[in-house]
Backbone as JSON, one array per atom type, in Angstrom:
{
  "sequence": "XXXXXXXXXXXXXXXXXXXXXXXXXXXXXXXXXXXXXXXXXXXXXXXXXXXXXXXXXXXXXXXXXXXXXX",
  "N": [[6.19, 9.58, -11.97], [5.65, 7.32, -9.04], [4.23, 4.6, -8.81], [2.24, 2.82, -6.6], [2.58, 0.58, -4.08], [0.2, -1.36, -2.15], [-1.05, -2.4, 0.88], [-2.54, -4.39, 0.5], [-1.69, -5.67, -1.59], [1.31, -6.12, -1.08], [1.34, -7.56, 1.15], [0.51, -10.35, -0.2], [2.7, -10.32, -1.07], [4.87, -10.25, 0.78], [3.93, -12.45, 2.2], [2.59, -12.31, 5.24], [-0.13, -11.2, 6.9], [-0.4, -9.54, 9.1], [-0.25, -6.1, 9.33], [1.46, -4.82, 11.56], [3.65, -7.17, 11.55], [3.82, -6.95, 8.5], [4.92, -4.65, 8.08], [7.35, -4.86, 9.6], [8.5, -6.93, 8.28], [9.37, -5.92, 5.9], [11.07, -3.79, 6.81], [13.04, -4.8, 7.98], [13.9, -5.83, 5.16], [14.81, -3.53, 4.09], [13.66, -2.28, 2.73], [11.92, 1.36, 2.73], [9.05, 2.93, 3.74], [5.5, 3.86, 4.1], [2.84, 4.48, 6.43], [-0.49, 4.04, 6.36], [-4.41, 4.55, 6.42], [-5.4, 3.13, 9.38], [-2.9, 2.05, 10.23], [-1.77, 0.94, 8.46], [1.18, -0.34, 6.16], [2.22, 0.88, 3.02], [4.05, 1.08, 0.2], [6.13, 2.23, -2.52], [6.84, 1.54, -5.58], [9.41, 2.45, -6.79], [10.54, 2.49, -4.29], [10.61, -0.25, -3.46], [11.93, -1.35, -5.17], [14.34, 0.02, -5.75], [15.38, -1.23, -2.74], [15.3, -4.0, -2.87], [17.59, -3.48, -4.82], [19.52, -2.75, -3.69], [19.91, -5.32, -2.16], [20.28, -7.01, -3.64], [22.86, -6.12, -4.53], [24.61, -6.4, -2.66], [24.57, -8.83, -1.95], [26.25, -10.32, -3.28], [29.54, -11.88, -3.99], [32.54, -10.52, -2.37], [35.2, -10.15, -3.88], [37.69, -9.26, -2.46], [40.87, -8.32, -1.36], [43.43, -8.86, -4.23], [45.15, -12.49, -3.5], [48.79, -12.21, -3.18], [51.15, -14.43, -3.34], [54.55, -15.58, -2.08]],
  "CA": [[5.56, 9.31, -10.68], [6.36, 5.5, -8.91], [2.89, 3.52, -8.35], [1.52, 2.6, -5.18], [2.54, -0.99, -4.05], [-0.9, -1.28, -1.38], [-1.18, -3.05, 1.86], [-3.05, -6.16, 0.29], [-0.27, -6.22, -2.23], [2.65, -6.53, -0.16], [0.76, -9.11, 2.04], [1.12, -11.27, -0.65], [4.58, -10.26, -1.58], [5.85, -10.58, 2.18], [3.31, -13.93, 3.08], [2.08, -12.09, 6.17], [-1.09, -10.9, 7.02], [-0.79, -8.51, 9.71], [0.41, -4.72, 9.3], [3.03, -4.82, 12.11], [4.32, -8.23, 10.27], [4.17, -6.87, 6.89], [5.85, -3.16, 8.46], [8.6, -5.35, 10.05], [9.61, -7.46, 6.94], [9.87, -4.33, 5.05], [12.04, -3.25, 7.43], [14.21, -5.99, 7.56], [14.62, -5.9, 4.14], [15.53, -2.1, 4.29], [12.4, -0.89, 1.82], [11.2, 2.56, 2.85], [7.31, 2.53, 3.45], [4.62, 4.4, 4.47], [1.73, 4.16, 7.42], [-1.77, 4.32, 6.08], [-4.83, 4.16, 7.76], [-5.3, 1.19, 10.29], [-1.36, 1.7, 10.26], [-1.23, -0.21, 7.69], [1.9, -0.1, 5.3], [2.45, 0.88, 2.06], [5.25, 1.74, -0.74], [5.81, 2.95, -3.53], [7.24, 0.79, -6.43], [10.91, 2.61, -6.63], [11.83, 2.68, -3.06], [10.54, -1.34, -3.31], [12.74, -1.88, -6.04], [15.52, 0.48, -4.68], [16.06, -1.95, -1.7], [15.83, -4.84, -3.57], [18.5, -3.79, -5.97], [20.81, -2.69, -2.91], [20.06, -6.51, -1.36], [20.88, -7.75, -4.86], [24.16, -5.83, -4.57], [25.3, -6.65, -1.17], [24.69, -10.29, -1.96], [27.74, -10.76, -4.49], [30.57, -12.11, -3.21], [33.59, -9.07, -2.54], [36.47, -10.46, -4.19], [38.87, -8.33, -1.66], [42.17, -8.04, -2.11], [44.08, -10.39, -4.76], [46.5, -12.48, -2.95], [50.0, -12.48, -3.35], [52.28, -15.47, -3.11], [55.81, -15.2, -2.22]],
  "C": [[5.55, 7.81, -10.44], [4.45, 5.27, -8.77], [3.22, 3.07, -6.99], [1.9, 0.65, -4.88], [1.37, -1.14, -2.62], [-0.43, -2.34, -0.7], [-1.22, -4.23, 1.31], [-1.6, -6.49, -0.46], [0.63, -6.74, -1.7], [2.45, -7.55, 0.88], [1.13, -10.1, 0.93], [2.16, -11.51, -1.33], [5.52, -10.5, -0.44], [5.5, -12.25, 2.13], [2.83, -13.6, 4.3], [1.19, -10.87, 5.74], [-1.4, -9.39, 8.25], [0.18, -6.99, 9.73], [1.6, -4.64, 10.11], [3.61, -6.06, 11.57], [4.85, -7.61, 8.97], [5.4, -5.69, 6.95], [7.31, -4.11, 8.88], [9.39, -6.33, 9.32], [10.34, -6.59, 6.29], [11.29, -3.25, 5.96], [13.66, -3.62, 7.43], [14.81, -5.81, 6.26], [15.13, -4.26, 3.23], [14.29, -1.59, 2.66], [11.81, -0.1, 2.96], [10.04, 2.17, 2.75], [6.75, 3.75, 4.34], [3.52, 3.93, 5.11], [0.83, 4.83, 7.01], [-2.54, 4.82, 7.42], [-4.99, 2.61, 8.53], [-4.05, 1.17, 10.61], [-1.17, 0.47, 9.5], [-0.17, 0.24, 6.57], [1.8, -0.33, 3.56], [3.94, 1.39, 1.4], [4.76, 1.95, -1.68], [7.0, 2.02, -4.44], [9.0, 1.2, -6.59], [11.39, 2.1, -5.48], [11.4, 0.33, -3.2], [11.74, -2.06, -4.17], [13.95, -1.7, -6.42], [16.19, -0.64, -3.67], [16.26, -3.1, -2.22], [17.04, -5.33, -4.07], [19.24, -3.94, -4.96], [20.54, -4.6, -2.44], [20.5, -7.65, -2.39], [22.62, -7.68, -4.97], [25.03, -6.18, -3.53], [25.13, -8.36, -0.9], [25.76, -11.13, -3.0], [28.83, -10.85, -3.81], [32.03, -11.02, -3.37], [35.16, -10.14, -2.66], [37.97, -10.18, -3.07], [39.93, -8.49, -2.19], [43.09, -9.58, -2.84], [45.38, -10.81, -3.47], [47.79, -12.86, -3.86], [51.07, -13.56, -2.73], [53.54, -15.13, -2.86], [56.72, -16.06, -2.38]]
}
């Protein structure tokens, strides 16, 4: 079972303070979340660390195709 990453938490893991702020970083940075009450957002420790990894992976430079000299 993942753990609960809470509202307050993620306030000070984004740097913003207000629920649509904190909902619209999280967005941005493509973590999955959940609307409390107050509409306030939460996650859950995989999907936080899920998007992460993908923004870890999509930040490596893509070699593409070798070139060929002629």
């Amino acid at each position: 079972m993942s753990d609960i990453i809470t509202f307050e938490q993620l306030k000070k893991l984004t740097g913003y303070d207000k629920p649509a702020e904190v909902a619209a970083h999280l967005a941005r940075e493509g973590v999955e979340f959940f609307r409390g009450k107050y509409n306030r957002p939460y996650t859950l420790t995989s999907m936080y660390e899920a998007a992460k990894g993908m923004a870890t992976q999509s930040a490596k430079p893509n070699p593409g195709k070798p070139r060929i000299e002629v």
